[in-house]
mmCIF entry with sequence, helices, sheets and N, C-alpha, C, O atoms, coordinates in Angstrom:
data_MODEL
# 
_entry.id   MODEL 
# 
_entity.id                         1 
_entity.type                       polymer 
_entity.pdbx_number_of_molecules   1 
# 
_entity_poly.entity_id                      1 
_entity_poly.type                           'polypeptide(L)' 
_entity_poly.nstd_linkage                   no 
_entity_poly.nstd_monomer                   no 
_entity_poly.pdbx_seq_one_letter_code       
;(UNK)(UNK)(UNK)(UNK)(UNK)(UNK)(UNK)(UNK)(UNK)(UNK)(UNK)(UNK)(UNK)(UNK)(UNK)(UNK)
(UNK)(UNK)(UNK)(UNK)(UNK)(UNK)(UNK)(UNK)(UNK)(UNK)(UNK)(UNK)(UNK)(UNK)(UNK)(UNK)
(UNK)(UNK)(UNK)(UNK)(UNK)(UNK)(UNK)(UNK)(UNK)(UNK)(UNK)(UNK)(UNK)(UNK)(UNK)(UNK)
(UNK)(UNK)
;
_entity_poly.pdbx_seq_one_letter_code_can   XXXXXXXXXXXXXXXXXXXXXXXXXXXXXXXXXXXXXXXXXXXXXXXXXX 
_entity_poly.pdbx_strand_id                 A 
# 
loop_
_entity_poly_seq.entity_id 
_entity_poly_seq.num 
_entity_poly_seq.mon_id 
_entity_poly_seq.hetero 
1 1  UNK n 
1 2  UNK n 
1 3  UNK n 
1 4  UNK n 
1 5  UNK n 
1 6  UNK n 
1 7  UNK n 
1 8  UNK n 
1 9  UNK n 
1 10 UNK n 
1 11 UNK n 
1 12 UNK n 
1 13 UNK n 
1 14 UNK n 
1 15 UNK n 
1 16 UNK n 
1 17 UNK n 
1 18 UNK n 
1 19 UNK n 
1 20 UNK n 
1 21 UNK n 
1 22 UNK n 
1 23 UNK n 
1 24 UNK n 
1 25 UNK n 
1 26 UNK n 
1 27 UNK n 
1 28 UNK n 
1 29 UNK n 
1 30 UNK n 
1 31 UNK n 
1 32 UNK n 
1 33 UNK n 
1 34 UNK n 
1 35 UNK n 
1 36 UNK n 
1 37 UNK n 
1 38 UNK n 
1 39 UNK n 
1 40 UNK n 
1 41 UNK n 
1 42 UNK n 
1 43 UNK n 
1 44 UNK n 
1 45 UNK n 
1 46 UNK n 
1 47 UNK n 
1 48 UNK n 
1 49 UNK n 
1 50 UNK n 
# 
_struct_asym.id          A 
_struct_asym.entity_id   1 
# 
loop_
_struct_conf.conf_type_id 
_struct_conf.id 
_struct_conf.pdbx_PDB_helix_id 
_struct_conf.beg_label_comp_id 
_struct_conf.beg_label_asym_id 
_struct_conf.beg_label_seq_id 
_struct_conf.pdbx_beg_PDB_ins_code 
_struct_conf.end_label_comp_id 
_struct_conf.end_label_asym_id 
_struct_conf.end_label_seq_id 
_struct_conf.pdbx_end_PDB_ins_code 
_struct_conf.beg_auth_comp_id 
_struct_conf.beg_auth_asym_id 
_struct_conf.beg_auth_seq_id 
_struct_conf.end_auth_comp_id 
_struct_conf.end_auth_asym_id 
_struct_conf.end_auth_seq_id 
_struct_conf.pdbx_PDB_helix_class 
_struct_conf.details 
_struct_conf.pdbx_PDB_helix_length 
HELX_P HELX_P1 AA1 UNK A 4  ? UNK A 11 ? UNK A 4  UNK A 11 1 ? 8  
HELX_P HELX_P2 AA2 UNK A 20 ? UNK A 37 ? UNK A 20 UNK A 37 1 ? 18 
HELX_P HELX_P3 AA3 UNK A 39 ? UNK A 45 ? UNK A 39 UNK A 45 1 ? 7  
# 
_struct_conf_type.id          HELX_P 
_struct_conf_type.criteria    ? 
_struct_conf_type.reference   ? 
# 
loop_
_atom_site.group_PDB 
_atom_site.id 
_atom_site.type_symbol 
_atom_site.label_atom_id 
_atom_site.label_alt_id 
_atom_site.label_comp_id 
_atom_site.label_asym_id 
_atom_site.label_entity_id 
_atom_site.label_seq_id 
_atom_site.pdbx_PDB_ins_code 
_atom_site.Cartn_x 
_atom_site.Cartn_y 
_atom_site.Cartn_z 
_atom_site.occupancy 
_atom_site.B_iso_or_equiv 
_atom_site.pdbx_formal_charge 
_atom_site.auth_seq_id 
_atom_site.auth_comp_id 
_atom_site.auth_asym_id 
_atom_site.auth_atom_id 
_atom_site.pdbx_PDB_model_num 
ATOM 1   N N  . UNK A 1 1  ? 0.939   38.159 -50.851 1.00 0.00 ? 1  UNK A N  1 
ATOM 2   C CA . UNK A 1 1  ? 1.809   38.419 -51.975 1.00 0.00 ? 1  UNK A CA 1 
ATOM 3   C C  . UNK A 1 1  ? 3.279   38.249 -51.570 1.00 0.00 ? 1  UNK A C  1 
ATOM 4   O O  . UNK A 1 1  ? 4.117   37.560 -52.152 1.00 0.00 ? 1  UNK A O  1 
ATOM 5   N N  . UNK A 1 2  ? 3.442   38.981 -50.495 1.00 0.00 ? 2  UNK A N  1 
ATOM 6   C CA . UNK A 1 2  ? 4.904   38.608 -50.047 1.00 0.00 ? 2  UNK A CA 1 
ATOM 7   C C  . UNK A 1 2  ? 5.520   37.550 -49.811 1.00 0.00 ? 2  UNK A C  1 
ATOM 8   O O  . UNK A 1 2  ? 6.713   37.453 -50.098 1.00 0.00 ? 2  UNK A O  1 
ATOM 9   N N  . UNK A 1 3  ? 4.697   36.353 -49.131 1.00 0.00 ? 3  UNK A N  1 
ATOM 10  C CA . UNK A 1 3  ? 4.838   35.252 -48.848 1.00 0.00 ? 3  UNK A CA 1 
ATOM 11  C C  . UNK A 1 3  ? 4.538   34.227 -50.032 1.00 0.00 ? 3  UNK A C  1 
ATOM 12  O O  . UNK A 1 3  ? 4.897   33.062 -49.863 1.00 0.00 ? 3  UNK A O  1 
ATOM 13  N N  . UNK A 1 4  ? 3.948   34.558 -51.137 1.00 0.00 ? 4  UNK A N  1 
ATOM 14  C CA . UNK A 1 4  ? 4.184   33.687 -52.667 1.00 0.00 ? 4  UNK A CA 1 
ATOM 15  C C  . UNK A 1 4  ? 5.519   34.502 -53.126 1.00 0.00 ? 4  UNK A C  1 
ATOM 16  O O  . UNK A 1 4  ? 5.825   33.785 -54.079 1.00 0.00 ? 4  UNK A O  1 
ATOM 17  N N  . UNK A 1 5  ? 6.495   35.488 -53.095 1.00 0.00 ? 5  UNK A N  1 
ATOM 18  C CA . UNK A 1 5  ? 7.276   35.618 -53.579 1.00 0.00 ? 5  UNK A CA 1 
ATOM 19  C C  . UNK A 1 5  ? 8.526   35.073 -52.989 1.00 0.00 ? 5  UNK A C  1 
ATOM 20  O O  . UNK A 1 5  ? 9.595   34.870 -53.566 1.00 0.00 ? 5  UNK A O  1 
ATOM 21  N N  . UNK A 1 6  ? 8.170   34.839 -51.553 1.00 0.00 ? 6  UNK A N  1 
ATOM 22  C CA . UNK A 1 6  ? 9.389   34.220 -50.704 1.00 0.00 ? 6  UNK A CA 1 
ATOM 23  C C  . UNK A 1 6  ? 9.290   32.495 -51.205 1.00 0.00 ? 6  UNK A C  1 
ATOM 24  O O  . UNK A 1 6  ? 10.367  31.910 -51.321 1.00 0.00 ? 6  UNK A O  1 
ATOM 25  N N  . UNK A 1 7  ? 8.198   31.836 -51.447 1.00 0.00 ? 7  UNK A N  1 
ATOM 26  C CA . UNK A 1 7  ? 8.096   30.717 -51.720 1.00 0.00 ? 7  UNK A CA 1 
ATOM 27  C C  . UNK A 1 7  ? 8.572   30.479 -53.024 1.00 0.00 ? 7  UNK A C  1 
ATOM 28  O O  . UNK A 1 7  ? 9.039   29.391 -53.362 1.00 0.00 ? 7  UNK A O  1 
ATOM 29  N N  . UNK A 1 8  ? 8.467   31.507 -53.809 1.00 0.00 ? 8  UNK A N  1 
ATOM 30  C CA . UNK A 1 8  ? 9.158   31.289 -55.660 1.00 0.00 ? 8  UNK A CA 1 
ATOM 31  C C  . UNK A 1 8  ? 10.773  31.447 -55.146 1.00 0.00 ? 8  UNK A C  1 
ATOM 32  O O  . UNK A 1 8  ? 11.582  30.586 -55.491 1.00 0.00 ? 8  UNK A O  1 
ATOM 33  N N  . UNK A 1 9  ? 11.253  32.745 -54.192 1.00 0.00 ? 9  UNK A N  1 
ATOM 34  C CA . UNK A 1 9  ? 12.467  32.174 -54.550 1.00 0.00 ? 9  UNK A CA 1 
ATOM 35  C C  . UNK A 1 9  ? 12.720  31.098 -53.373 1.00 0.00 ? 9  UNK A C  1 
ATOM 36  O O  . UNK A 1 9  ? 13.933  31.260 -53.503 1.00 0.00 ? 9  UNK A O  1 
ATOM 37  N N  . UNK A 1 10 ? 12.676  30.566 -52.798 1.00 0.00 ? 10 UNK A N  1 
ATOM 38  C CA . UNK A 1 10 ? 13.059  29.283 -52.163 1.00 0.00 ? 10 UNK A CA 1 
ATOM 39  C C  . UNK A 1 10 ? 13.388  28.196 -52.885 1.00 0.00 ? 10 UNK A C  1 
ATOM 40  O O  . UNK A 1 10 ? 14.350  27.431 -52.964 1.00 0.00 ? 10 UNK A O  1 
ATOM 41  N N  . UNK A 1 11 ? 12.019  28.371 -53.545 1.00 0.00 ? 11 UNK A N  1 
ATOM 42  C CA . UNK A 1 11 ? 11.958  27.067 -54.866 1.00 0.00 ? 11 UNK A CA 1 
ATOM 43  C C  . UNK A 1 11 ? 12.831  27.014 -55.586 1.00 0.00 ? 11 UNK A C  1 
ATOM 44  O O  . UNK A 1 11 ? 13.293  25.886 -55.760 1.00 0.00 ? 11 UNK A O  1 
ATOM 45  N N  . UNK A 1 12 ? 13.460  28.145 -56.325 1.00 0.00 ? 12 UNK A N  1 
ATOM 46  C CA . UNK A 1 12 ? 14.449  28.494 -57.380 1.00 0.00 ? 12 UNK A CA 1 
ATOM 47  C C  . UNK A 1 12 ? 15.753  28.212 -56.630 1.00 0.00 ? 12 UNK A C  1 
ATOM 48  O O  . UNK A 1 12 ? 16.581  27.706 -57.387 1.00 0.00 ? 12 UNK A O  1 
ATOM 49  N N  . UNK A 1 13 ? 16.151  28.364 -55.501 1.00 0.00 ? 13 UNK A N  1 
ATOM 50  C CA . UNK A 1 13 ? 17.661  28.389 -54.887 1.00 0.00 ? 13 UNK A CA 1 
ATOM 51  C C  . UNK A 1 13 ? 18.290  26.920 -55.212 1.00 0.00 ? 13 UNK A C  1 
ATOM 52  O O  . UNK A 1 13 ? 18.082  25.842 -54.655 1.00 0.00 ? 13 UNK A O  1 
ATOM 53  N N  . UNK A 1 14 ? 18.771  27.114 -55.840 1.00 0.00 ? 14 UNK A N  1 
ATOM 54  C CA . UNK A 1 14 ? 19.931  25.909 -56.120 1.00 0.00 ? 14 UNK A CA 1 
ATOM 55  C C  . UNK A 1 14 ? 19.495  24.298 -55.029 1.00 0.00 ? 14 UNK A C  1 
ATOM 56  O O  . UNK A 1 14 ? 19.122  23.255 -55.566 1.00 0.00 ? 14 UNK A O  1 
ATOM 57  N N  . UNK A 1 15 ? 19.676  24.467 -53.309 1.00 0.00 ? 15 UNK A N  1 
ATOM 58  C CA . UNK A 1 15 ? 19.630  23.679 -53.144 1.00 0.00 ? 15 UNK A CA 1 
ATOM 59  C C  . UNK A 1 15 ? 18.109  23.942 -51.659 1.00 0.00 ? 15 UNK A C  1 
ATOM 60  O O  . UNK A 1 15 ? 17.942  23.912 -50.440 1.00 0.00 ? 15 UNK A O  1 
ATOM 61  N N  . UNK A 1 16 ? 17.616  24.104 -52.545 1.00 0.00 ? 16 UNK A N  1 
ATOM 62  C CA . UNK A 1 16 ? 16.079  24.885 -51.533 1.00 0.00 ? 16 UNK A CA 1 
ATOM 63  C C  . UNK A 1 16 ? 16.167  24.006 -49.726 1.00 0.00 ? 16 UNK A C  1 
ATOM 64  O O  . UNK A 1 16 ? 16.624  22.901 -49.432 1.00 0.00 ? 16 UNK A O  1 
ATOM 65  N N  . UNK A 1 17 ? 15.754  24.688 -49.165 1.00 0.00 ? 17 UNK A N  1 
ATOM 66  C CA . UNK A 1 17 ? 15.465  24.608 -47.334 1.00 0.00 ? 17 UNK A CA 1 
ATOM 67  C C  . UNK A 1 17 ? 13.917  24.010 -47.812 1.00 0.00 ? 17 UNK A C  1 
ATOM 68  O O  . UNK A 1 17 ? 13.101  24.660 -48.465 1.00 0.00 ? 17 UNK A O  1 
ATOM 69  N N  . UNK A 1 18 ? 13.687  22.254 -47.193 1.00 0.00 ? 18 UNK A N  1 
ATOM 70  C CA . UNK A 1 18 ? 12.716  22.224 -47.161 1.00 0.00 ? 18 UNK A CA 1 
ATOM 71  C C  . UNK A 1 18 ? 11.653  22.354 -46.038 1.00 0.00 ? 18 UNK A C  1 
ATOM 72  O O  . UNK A 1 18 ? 10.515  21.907 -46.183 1.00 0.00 ? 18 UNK A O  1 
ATOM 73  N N  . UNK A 1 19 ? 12.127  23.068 -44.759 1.00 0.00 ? 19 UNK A N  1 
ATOM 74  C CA . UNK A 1 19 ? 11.428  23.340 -43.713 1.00 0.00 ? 19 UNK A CA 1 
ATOM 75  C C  . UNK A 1 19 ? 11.180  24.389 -43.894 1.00 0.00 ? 19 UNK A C  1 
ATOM 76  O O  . UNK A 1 19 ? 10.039  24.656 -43.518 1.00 0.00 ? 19 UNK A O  1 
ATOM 77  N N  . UNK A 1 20 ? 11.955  25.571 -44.512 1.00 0.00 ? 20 UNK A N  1 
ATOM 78  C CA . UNK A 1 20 ? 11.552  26.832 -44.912 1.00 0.00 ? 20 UNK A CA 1 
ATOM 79  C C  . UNK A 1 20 ? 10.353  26.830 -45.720 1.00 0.00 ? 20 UNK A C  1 
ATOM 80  O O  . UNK A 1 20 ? 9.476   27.671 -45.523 1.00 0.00 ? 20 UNK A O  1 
ATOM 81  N N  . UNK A 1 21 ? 10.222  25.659 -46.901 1.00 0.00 ? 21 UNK A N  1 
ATOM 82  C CA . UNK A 1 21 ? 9.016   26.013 -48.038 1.00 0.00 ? 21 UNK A CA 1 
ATOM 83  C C  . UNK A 1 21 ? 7.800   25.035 -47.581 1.00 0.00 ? 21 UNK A C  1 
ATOM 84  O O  . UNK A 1 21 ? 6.667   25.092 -48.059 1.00 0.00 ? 21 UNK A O  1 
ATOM 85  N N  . UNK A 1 22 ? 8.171   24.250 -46.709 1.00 0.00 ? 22 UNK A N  1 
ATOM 86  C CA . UNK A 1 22 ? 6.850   23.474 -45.791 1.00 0.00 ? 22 UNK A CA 1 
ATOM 87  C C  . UNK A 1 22 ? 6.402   24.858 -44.981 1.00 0.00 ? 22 UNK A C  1 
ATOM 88  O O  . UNK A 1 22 ? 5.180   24.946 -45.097 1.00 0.00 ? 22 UNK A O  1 
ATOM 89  N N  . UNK A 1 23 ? 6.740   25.578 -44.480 1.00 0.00 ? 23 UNK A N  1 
ATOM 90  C CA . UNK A 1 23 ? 6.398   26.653 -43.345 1.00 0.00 ? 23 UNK A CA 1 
ATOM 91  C C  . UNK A 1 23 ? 5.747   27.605 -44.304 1.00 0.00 ? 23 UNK A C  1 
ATOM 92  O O  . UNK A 1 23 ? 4.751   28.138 -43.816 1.00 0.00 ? 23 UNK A O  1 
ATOM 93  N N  . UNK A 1 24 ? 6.058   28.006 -45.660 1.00 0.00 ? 24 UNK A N  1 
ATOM 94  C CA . UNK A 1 24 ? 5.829   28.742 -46.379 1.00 0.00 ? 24 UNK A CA 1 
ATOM 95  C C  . UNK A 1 24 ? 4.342   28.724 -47.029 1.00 0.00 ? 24 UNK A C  1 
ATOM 96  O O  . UNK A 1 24 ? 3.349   29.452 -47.019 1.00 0.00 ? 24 UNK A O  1 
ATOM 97  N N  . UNK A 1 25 ? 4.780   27.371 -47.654 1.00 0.00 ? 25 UNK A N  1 
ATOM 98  C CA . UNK A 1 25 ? 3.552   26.215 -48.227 1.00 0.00 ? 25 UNK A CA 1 
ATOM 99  C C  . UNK A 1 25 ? 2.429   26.713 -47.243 1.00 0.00 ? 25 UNK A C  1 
ATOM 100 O O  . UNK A 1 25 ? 1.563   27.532 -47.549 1.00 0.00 ? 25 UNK A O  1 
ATOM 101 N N  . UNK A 1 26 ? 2.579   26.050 -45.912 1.00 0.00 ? 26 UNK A N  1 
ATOM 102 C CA . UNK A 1 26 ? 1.720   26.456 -44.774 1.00 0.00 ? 26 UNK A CA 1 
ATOM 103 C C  . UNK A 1 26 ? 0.452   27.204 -44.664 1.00 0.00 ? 26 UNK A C  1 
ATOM 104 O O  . UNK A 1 26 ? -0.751  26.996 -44.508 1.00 0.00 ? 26 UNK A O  1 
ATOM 105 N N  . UNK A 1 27 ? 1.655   28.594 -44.885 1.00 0.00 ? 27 UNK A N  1 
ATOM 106 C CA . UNK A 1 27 ? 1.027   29.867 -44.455 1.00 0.00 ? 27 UNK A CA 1 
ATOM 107 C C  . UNK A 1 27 ? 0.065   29.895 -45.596 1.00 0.00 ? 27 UNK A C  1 
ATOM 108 O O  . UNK A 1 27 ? -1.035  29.407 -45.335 1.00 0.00 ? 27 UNK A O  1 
ATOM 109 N N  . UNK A 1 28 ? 0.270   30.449 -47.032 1.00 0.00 ? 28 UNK A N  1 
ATOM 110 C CA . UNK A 1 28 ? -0.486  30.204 -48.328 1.00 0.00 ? 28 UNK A CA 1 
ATOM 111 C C  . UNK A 1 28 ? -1.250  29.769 -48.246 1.00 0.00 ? 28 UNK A C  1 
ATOM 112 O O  . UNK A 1 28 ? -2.242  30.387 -48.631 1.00 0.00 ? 28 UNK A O  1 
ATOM 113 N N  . UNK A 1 29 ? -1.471  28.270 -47.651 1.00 0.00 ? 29 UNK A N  1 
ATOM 114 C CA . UNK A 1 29 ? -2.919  27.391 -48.311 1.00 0.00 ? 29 UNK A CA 1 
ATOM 115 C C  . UNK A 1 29 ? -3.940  27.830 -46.778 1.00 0.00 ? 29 UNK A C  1 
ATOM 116 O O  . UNK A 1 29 ? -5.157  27.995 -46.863 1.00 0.00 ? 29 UNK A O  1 
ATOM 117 N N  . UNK A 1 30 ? -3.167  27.964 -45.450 1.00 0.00 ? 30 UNK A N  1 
ATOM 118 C CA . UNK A 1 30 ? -4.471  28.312 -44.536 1.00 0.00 ? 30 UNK A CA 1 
ATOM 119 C C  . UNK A 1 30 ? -5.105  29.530 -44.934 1.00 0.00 ? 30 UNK A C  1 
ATOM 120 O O  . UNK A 1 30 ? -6.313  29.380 -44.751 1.00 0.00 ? 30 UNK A O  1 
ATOM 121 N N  . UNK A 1 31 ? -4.914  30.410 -45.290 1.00 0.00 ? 31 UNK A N  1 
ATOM 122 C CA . UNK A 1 31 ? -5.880  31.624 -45.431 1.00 0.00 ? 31 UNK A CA 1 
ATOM 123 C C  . UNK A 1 31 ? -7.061  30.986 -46.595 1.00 0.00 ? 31 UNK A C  1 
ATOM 124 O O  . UNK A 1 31 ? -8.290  30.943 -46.538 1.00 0.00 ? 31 UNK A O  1 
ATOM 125 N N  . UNK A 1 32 ? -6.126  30.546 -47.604 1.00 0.00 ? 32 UNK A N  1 
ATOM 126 C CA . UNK A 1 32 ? -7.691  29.986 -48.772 1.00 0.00 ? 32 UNK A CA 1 
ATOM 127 C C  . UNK A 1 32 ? -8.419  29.045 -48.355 1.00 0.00 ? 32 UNK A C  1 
ATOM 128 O O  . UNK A 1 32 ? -9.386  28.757 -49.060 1.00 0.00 ? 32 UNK A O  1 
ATOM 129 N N  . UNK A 1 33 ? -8.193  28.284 -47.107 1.00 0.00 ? 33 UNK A N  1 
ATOM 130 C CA . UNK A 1 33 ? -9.254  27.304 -46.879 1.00 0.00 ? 33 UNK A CA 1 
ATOM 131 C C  . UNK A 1 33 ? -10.122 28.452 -45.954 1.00 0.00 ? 33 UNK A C  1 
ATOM 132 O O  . UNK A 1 33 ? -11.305 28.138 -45.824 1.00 0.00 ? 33 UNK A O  1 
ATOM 133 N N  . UNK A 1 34 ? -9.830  29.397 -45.465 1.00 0.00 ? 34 UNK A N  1 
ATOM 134 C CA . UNK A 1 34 ? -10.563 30.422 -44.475 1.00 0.00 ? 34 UNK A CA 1 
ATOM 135 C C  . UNK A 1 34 ? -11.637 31.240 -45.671 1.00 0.00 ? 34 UNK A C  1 
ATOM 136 O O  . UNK A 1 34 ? -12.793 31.600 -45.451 1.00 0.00 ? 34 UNK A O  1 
ATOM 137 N N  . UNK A 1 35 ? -10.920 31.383 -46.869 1.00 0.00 ? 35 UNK A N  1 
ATOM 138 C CA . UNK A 1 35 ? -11.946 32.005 -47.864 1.00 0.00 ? 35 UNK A CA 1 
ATOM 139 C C  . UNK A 1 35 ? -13.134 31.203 -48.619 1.00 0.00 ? 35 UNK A C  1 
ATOM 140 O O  . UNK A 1 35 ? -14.008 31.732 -49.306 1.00 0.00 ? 35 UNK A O  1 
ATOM 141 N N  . UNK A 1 36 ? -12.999 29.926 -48.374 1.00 0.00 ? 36 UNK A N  1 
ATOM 142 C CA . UNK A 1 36 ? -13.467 28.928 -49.183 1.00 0.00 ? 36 UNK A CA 1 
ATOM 143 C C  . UNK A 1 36 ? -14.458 28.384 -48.120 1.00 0.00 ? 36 UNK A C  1 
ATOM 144 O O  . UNK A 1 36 ? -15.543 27.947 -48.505 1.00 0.00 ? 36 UNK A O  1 
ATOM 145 N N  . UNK A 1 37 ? -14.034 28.390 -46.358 1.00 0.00 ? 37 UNK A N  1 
ATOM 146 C CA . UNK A 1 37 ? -15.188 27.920 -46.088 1.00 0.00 ? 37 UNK A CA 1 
ATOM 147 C C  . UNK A 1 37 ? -16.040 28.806 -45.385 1.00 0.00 ? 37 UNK A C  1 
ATOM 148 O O  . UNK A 1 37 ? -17.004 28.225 -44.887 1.00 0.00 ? 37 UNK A O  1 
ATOM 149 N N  . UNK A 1 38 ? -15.986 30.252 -45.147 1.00 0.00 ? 38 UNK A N  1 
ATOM 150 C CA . UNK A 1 38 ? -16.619 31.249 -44.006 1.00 0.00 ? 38 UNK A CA 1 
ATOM 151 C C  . UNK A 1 38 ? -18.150 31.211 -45.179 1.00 0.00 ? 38 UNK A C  1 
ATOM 152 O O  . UNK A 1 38 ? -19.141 30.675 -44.684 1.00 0.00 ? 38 UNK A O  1 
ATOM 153 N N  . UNK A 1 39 ? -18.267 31.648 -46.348 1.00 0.00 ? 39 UNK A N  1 
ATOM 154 C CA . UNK A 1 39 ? -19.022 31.590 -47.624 1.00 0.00 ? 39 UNK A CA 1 
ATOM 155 C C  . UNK A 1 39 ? -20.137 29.913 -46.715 1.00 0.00 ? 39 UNK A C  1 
ATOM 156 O O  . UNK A 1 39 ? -21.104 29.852 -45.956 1.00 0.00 ? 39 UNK A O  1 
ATOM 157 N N  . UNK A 1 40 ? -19.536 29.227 -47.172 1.00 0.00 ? 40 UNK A N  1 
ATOM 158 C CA . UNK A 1 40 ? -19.993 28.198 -46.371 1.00 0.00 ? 40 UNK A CA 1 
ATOM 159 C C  . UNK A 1 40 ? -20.715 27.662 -45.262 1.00 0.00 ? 40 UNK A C  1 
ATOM 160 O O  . UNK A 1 40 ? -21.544 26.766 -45.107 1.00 0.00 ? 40 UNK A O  1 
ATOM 161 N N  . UNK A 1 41 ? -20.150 28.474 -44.561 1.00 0.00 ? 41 UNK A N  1 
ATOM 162 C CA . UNK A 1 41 ? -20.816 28.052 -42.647 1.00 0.00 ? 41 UNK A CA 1 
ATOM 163 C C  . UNK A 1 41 ? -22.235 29.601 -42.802 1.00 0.00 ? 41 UNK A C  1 
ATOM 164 O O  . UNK A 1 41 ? -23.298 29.457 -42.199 1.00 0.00 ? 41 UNK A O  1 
ATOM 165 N N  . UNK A 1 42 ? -22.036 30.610 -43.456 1.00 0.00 ? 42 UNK A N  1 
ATOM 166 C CA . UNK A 1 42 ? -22.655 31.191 -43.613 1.00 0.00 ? 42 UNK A CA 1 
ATOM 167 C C  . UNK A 1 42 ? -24.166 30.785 -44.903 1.00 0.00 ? 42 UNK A C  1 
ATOM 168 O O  . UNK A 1 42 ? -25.310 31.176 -44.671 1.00 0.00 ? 42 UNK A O  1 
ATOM 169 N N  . UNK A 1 43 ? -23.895 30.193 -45.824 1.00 0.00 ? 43 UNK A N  1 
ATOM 170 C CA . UNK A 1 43 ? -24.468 29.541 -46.457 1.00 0.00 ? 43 UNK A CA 1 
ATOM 171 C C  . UNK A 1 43 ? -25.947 28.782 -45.485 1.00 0.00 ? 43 UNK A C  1 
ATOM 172 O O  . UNK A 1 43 ? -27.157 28.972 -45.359 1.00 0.00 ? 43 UNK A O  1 
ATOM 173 N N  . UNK A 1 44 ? -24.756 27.757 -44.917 1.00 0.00 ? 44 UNK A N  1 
ATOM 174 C CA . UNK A 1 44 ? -25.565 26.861 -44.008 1.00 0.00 ? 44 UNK A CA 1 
ATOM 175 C C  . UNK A 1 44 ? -26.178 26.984 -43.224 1.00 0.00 ? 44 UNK A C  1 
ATOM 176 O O  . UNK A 1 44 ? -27.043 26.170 -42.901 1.00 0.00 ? 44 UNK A O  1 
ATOM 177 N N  . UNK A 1 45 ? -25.844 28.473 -42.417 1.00 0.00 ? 45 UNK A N  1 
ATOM 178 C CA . UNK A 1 45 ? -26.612 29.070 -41.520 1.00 0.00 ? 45 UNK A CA 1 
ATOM 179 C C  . UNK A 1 45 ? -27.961 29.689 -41.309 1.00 0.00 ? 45 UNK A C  1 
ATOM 180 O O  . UNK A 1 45 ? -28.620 29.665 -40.269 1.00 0.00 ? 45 UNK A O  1 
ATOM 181 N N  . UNK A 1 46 ? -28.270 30.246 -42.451 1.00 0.00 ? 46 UNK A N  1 
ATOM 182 C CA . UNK A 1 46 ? -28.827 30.790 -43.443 1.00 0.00 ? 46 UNK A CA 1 
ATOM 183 C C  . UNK A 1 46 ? -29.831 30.228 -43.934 1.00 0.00 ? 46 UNK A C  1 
ATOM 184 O O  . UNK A 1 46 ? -30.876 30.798 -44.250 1.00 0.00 ? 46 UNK A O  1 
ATOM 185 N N  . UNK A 1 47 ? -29.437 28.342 -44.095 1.00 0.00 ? 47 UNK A N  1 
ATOM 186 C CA . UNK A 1 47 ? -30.319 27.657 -44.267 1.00 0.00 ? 47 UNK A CA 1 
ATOM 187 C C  . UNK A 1 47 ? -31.081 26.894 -43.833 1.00 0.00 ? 47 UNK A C  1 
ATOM 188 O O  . UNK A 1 47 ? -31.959 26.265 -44.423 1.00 0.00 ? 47 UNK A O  1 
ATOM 189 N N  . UNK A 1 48 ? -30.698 26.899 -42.391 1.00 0.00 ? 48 UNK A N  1 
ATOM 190 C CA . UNK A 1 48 ? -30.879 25.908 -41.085 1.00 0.00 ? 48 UNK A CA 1 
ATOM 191 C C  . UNK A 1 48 ? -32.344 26.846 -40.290 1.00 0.00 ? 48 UNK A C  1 
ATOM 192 O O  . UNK A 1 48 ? -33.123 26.407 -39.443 1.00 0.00 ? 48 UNK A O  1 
ATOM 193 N N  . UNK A 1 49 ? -32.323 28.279 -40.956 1.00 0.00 ? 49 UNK A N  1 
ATOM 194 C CA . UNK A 1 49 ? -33.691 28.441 -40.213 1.00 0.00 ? 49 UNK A CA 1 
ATOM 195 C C  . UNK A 1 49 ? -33.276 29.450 -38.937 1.00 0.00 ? 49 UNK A C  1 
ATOM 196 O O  . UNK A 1 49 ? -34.012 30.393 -38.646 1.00 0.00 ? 49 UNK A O  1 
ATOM 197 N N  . UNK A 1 50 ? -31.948 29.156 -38.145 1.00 0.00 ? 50 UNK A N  1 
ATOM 198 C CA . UNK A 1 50 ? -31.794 29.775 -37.074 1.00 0.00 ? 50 UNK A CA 1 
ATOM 199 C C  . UNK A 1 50 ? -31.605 31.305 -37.112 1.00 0.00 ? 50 UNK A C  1 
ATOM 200 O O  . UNK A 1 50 ? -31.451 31.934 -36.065 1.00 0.00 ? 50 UNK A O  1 
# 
């Protein structure tokens, strides 16, 4: 949450830091690929028999 509110105002600042909202960007999207694939490897695991 904190880190989508630092990324809204970055965005909004007149003349935005784009290494600041690449670093920002960053952080945000790795955790949802961590939620999107653990579901997954567990899925598969599950199905493999082992």
């Amino acid at each position: 949450m904190v880190l989508m509110i630092a990324f809204i105002i970055v965005v909004n600042t007149e003349k935005p830091n784009l290494l600041a909202l690449f670093y920002i960007r960053r952080f945000l999207i790795q955790p949802l690929f961590l939620i999107l694939f653990i579901p997954a490897f567990y899925y598969q695991r599950r199905n493999s028999g082992t």
